[in-house]
N, C-alpha and C positions, 0 to 999 in steps of 0.2 A: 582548547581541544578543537581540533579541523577536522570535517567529517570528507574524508574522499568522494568524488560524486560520479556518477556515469551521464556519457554525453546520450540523449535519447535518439533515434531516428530523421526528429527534426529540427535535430542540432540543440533543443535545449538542454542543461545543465541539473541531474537531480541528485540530492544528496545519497549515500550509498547506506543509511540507516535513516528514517523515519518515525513519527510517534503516531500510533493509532488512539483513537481518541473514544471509537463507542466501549463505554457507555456515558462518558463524561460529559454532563449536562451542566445548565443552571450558573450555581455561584463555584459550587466546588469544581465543577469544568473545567471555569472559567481558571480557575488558581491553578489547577493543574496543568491546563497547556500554556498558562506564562511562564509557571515554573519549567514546563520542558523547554521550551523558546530562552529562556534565562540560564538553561544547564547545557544550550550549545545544539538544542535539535533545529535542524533547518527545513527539515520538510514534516508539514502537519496535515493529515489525510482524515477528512471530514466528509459527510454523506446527508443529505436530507432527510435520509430514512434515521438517523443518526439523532435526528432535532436538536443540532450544537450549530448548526454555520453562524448563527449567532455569537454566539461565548467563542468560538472561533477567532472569526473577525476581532472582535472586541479583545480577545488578549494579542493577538498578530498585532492588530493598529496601536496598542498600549505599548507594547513591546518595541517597535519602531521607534516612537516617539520619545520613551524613555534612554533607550540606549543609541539611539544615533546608527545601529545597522541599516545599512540600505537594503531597500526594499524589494530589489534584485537579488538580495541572499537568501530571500525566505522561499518557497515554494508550499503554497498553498493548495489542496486538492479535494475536491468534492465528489459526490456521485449521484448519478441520475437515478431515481427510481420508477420499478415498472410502470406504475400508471401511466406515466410519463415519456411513452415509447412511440406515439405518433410523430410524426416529425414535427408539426407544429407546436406538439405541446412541448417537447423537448429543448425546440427555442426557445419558448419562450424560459422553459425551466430552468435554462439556465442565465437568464435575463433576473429570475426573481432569487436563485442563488446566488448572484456576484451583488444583490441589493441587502438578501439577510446578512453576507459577510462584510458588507460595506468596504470592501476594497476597491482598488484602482482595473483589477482582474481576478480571472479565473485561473491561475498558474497550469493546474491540471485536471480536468475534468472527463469521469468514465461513468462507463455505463455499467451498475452497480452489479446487475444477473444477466443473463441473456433470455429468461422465461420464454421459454423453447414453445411452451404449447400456447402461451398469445400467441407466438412467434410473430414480432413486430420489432424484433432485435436490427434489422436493420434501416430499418423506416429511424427509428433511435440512432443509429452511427452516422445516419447523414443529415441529422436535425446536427449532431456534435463538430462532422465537418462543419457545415453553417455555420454554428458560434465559433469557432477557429477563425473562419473566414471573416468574419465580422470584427474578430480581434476580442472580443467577451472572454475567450479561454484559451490561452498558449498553447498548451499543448492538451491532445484528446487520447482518451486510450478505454478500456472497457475491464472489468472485473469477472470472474470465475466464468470467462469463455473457456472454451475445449478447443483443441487446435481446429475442429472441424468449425466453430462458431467462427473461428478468426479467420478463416479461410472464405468464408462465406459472407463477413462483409468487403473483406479485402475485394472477392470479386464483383460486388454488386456496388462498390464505388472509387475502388481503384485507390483506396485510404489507406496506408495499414497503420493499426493503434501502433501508438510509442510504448505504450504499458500495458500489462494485462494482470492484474494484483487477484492472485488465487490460495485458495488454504493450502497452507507449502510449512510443513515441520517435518521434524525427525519421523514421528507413526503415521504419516501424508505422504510420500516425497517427491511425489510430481515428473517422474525421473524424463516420462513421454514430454511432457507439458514444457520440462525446460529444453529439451531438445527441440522442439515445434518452436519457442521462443526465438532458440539461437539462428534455427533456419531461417525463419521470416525475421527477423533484425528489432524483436518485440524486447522490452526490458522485462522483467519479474519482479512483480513485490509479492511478500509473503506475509497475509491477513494470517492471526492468530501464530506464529511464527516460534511460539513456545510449547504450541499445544496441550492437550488437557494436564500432561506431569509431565513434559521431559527435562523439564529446567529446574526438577526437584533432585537430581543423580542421583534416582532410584537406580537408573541402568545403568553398568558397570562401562558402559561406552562411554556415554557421558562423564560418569565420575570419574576415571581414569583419567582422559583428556583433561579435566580442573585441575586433577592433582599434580599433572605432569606442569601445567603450564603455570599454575598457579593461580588459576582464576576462579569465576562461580562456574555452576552448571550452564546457567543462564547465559556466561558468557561463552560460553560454548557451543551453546545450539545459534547466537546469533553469527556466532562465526565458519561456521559451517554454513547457514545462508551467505553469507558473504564468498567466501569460498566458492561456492557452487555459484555464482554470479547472480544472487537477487539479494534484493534490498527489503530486508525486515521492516516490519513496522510494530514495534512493543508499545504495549501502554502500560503506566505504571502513575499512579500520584503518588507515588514514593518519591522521594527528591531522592532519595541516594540509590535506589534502584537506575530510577530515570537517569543517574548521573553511568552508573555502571552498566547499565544497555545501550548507553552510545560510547565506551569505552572499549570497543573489539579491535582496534586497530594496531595493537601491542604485540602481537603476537600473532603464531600461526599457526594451524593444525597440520600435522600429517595427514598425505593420503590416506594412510591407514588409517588414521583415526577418522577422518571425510568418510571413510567405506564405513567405518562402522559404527560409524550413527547414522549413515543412510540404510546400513540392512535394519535397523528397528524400524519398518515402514512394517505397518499390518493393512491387511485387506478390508477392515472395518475403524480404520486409522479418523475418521471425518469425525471432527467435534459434534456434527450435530449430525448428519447426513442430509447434508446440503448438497446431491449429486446435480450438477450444470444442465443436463439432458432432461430433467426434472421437477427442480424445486423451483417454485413461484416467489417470489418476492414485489409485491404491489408496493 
C-alpha cells in the first residue's frame, strides 16, 4: 500500500494519512507504532507532552533496521510544549527531543498550543526557525494556531509554518481555518480526526456514504479529510483497524456526500473545549 503525500512549503515530502500516537506509552506504545510502521504508515506525530518520543524512536530505529526502508521514507514529528516557549528554552527543547528519539533528525517539529495568555508564542517560532536552521529539525510548523496566531508569527519573523495540525472532524469542521491554510500555502493535519462518534454511522451522512462505497464509517470521515486537503492522523493499536485507516485511497466521495458530512459540524463540536484564544497547555 502507497500512501500519496503532499509537497509542504519547504519542498519537503509528507505523507497524506498519518498515525497519532497519544496516548500510546511504554511497552504497549512501543508494539503499537511498529505495528503501524509495519501496516505501511509513514508519518508518526509524537509530542513531549505525549511522554512516547522514547517508544517512538525506539520502534522508528527497530523498524528501519529490520525492514531495510530508507530513512527518508519515514517522517517523524514531535511538538514543543508551553513551558517551553522562550526562545532558549525552545532550543534547546528540541536538542533534548531529537536525543529522547534518538534519531539522525527531527523530520517535523510544532509548537504544540499557541497559550495566548503567556503569550510567548512567538519567542517559540523563532527558537523552532533556529533548530531548522541548525538542521535539528526539517521542517517547523505549530499546532491549534487560529489564522490570527499564524499571521502573527509570519509577521514577527517572516517564517510561515509548513503545517498547522488543528481539531478538524466531521462535528469540528474548520471550514475558516482551511481556507486561512490554503491562502498562506500552510498544510493541515487533523488531531482527533474521528471525533467523539462519527466513525460509529450513527449519522446517516456517514452511513450512507459506507454503504454506497462499501467501506466503514471510519473510512469515510478519513476521506472526507482527504478530500478537503488535510492529512488525518488516526490512532488505533488495532492492526486491522490501523491497517483500514490508511486504506482511503480506493475510492472517492461525492461532493454531495463532502457537503454532508461537513453540515454535521455543531457549534459545541470540540472534544474537550480546547478553544486556541484560550486554553493553556504547559
Amino acid at each position: 500500500m502507497t500512501t500519496p503525500s503532499h509537497t509542504l512549503n519547504d519542498g519537503y515530502a509528507m505523507p497524506a494519512v498519518g498515525f497519532g500516537t497519544w496516548p500510546l506509552r511504554g511497552d504497549d506504545g512501543h508494539r503499537a507504532i511498529l505495528g503501524a510502521l509495519n501496516n505501511g504508515y509513514r508519518l508518526i506525530d509524537s509530542a513531549v507532552n505525549y511522554h512516547n518520543e522514547d517508544v517512538t524512536g525506539r520502534a522508528v530505529s527497530e523498524f528501519l533496521s529490520a525492514s531495510g526502508v530508507p530513512r527518508e521514507e519515514i517522517t517523524v514529528q514531535t511538538k514543543l510544549p508551553g513551558r517551553r516557549h522562550d526562545y532558549d528554552l525552545a532550543v534547546r527543547s528540541g536538542y533534548e527531543s531529537l536525543e529522547r528519539l534518538g534519531l539522525d533528525r527531527i523530520d517535523v517539529m510544532l509548537i504544540h498550543w499557541p497559550n495566548p495568555i503567556t503569550n510567548k508564542f512567538r519567542d517559540a517560532w523563532r527558537g523552532l526557525v533556529e533548530l531548522r536552521r541548525q538542521g535539528v529539525v526539517r521542517s517547523i510548523g505549530v499546532s491549534n494556531f487560529t489564522p490570527t496566531h499564524l499571521e502573527a508569527i509570519i509577521e514577527d519573523s517572516g517564517v510561515t509554518p509548513a503545517v498547522n495540525q488543528i481539531e478538524l472532524h466531521p462535528y469540528f469542521v474548520q471550514t475558516e481555518a482551511l481556507a486561512a491554510h490554503e491562502r498562506l500555502g500552510v498544510l493541515t493535519q487533523s488531531w482527533t480526526p474521528l471525533g467523539r462518534a462519527a466513525a460509529t454511522g450513527d449519522d446517516a451522512a456517514i452511513a450512507d456514504a459506507a454503504a454506497a462505497h462499501g467501506v466503514t464509517p471510519a473510512q469515510v470521515v478519513l476521506r472526507w479529510h482527504i478530500q478537503r486537503g488535510a492529512v488525518p492522523l488516526p490512532k488505533s493499536a488495532n492492526p486491522e483497524r490501523q491497517k483500514a485507516n490508511l486504506d482511503v485511497f480506493g475510492f472517492d466521495l461525492t461532493e454531495d456526500e463532502v457537503a454532508a458530512i461537513t453540515a454535521l459540524h455543531r457549534a459545541d463540536g470540540r472534544v474537550f473545549g480546547g478553544d486556541p484564544d484560550s486554553h493553556e497547555e504547559m
